[in-house]
Structure formats: structure tokens, C-alpha cells
N, C-alpha and C positions, 0 to 999 in steps of 0.2 A: 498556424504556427505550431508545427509538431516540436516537443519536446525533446530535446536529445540525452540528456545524461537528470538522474534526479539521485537524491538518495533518500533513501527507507531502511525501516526497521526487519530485523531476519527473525521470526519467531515472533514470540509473546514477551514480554518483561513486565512485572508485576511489583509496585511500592509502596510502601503504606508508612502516614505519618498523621501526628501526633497534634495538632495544633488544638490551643484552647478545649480540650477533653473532645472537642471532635476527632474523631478518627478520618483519615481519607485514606483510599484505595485508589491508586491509579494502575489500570490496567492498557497495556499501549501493544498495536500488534500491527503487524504489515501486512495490508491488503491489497488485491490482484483489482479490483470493482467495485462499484458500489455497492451493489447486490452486497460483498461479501462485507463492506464494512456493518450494514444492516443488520446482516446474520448474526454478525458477532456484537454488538451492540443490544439485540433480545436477547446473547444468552448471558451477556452477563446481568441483563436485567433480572433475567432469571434465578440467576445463580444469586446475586444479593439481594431476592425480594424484598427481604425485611428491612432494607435502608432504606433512610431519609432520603436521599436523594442519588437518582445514577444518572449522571451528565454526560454527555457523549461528544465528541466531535471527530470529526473527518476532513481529510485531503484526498483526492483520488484522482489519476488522469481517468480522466473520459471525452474521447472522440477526438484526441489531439488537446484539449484543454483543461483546464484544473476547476474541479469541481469539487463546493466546500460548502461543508454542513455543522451547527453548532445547535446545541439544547441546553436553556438554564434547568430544565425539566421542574420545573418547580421553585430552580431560589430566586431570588429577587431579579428583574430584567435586565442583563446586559451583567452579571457579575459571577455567572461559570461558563457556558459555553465559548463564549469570545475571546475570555482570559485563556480559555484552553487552548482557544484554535488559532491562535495569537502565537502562544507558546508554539505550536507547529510549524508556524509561518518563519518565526526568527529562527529557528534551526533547520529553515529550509526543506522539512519533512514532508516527502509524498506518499499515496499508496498507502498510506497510516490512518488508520483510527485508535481512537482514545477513551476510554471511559472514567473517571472520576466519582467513585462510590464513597457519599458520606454519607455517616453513623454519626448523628448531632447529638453532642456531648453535653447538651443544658447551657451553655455559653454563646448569646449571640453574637458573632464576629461583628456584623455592621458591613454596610456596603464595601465601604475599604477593604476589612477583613479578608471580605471569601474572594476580592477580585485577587487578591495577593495568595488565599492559601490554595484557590484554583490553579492559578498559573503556577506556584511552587511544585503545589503534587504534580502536572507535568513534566517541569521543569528536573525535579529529581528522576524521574524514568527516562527521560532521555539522557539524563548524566548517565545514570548506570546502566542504560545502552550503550554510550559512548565508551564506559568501562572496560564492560562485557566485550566490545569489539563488535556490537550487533547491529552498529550506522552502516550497511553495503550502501557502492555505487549501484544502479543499475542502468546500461546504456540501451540505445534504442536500436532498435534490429528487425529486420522482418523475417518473415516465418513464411516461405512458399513450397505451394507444388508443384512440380514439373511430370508433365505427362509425354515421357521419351518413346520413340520407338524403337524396336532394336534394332531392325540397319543402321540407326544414325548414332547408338547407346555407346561403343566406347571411345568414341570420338566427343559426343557430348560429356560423358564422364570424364575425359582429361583437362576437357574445357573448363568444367564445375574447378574440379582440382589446384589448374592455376590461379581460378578466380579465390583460391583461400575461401571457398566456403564450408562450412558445418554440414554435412550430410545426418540426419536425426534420424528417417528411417526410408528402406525401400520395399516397396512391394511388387509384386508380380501379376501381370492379368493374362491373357494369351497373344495379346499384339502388344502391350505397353510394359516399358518401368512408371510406377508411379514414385518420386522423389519427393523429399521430406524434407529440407532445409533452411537454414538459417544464415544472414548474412547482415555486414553493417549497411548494406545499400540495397534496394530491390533489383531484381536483375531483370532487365529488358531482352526477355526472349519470346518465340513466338510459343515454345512449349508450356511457359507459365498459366497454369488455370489458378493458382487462387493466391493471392497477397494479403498476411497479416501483419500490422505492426506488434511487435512485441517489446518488452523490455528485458534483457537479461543482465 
């Protein structure tokens, strides 16, 4: 079941609030893989060593399917990361990872608490996502190449043409055009060497 249309976050959006003398930091960014949501999850562990705790979660297509990761990193089981990825799930968020940095301020919330002041700190950065105007749709598209030859090249170029597809790039070999494009449907030619699905 490939996905057709999802939406994600454009950039980084960064919020921080104030509960029970804990501070939280949620840090929320739109990711392309899971590789990348990883990458950005060490750095911001990096970047806030000296907290209490950096909670992370993730949505991400992978292989046609949604792949979903959650870490209480430390607080009590089942009351940040799920609250987090919970928070993603009801606003329908893909291609997004999350961070949740707290700075424990002497006041134990209690299970209740941190399930409520986890899914908050989410919940506030997707608002002021939502604000910002940084919720994009992104629809599903493939990414191919076509390897033309030139007796056949402006006749297959008028063809591409009709078909309303995206030309991205062309390059030149001494018998070939190699073709670079994007379109909502794969195109069934014999010239197509390589097919990716993409999201745009």
C-alpha cells in the first residue's frame, strides 16, 4: 500500500515551556528517512547534554509503509515517548521527528504529569507550526530516468511534453540523452532504466 499524499513539517520549529519549574524543549523537524531522523535526534542529544532527559520520537515512510519509533530515555515507562508519538499520529504527521528536552525543575509531575506535559510540549510546536504555515502537503511522485537515442529524441521529447511531465535534468553521452524526470504516475516505456518513488 504506497502512500499517496501525507503532510510534514518544512524546517525546524523549536518551543519551550514552563511546567511545574521543569522547563521542556521541544524541538520538531521534517525528515526525508530514517537515517535522518537518527542524525537529528544525536544532535540534539548533543546539543542538550546537560539535560534530564532528551526524548525523541519519529514517523517516517519507509518502503511504502510507516515506520514509527518512540524513547521514554529515562522517564518512567510509557509516559514521553508514546505521549509524543501519539501527539504525531493525531495530527497526522509524517517524515517528522521530535525531540522533547527536559531540564527537571525539583517538582515531581507523577505519571499523569509528564504523560500530559509530554504530549503538551508536542502539541504546542505543531500549533506554531500550524501558525508559521510550516504543515506542507507532500504528494507522491516518481523520479525516473530515461535513456533516449537521438534518431528517436525529438519525437520522444514531444511525447514527455504531452505527458505534463517535470523534466529535472538532461545530460549528454555520444549515442544517448540521459533524462531526469518527475511525474504523478510511472511511465511505461521501454527507455526507462531506473524508477524512484519520491514525495514532493
Amino acid at each position: 500500500m504506497e502512500i499517496e499524499r501525507f503532510q510534514t513539517i518544512e524546517g525546524i520549529i523549536e518551543t519551550k515551556i514552563n511546567i511545574e519549574r521543569s522547563i521542556f524543549i521541544t524541538t520538531l523537524k521534517g525528515v526525508q528517512t530514517e537515517e535522518e531522523a537518527k542524525a537529528f535526534i544525536s544532535e540534539i542529544n548533543k546539543k542538550y547534554q546537560d539535560a534530564t532527559h532528551n526524548c525523541p520520537a519519529y514517523r517516517v515512510i519507509h518502503n511504502g509503509s510507516i515506520l514509527e519509533f518512540s524513547s521514554d530515555a529515562g522517564e518512567p515507562s510509557g509516559t514521553a515517548g508514546l505521549p509524543m508519538l501519539n501527539t504525531l499520529r493525531k495530527h497526522q504527521l509524517l517524515n517528522v521527528a521530535v525531540v522533547v528536552t527536559r531540564y527537571f525543575g525539583g517538582v515531581k509531575l507523577g505519571v499523569r504529569g509528564l504523560i500530559d506535559a509530554y504530549s503538551q510540549a508536542v502539541e504546542i510546536a505543531v500549533e506554531k507550526a500550524q501558525s508559521e504555515r510550516r504543515i506542507i502537503e507532500k504528494k507522491r511522485a516518481y523520479k525516473q530516468k530515461l535513456k533516449i537515442d537521438f534518431l528517436s529524441y525529438g519525437k520522444k521529447m514531444q511525447q514527455l511534453s504531452y505527458m505534463g511531465v517535470t523534466i529535472l535534468d538532461i545530460s549528454y553521452t555520444e549515442e544517448y540523452a540521459l533524462i531526469e524526470l518527475i511525474h504523478s504516475e510511472p511511465l511505461d516505456m521501454p527507455e526507462v532504466v531506473s524508477t524512484e518513488l519520491v514525495y514532493v
